[in-house]
N, C-alpha and C positions, 0 to 999 in steps of 0.2 A: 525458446518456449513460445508456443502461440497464445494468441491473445483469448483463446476457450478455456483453456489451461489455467493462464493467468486469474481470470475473470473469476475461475472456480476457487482458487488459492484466495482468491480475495473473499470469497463467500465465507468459507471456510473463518475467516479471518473476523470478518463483519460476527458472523454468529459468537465468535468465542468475546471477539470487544462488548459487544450488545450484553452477554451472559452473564460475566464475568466483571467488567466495569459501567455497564449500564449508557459505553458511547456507543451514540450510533455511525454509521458511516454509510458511504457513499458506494454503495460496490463494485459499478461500473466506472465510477470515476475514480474511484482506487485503483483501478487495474488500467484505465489508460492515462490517467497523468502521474507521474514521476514524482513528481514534487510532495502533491499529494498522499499518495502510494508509500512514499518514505515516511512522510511523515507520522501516518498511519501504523508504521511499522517500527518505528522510531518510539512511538507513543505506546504500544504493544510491549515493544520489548523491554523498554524501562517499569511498566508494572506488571510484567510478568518477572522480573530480575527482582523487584522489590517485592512482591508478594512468593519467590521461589515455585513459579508457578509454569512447569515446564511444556506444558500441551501449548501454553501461548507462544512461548520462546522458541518453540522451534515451528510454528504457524508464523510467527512473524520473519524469522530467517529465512522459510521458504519461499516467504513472500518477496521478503528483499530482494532474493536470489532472483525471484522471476522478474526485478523490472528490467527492463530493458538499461542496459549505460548506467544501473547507478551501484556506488559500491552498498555492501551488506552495510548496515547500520551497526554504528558501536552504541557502546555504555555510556557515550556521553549524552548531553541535553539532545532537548528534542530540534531544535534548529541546526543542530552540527550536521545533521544526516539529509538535511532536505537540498535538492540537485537544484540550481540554477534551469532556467528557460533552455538552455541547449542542450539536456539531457531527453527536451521534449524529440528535437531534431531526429534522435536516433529512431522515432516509431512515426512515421508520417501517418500510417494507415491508422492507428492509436487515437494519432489528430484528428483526425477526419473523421473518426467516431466518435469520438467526443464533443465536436462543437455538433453533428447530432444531434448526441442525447443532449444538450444542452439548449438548442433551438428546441429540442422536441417537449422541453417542459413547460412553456410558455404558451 
């Protein structure tokens, strides 16, 4: 999946967390860090499983699905699903846009 794709799944994602739990996120940095990205979807999918709330549940497996290297998220805690620094490895161009946008907020 490319990173426009991705980026949009995470919009997507952002808008329903924002709506529906009142967190906000990161949406470009949702879509290039991993870690992040999971965790995001980690956090999605356990209050949409707790609130029986299936438009999230399946926004956030989409989302899982598009990160690059990491498996889909379970039912467990929200730390069980977040990828180590080498899951960054698999998207170098990811990297590179991300410390970007990161320089670019300063």
């Amino acid at each position: 999946m490319n990173d426009s794709e991705r980026l949009a799944i995470a919009a997507h994602l952002h808008v329903a967390l924002r709506r529906k739990t009142g967190r906000v996120t990161d949406t470009e940095w949702m879509a290039s860090d991993t870690a992040y990205g999971q965790a995001m979807a980690q956090f999605a999918l356990n209050h949409a499983r707790s609130h029986q709330d299936a438009e999230l549940e399946r926004l956030a497996l989409r989302f899982a699905a598009s990160l690059p290297g990491a498996p889909a998220p379970a039912a467990a805690t929200l730390g069980a699903a977040v990828a180590g620094p080498a899951a960054d490895a698999a998207a170098p161009g990811l990297v590179a846009s991300a410390k970007r946008y990161v320089g670019g907020l300063r």
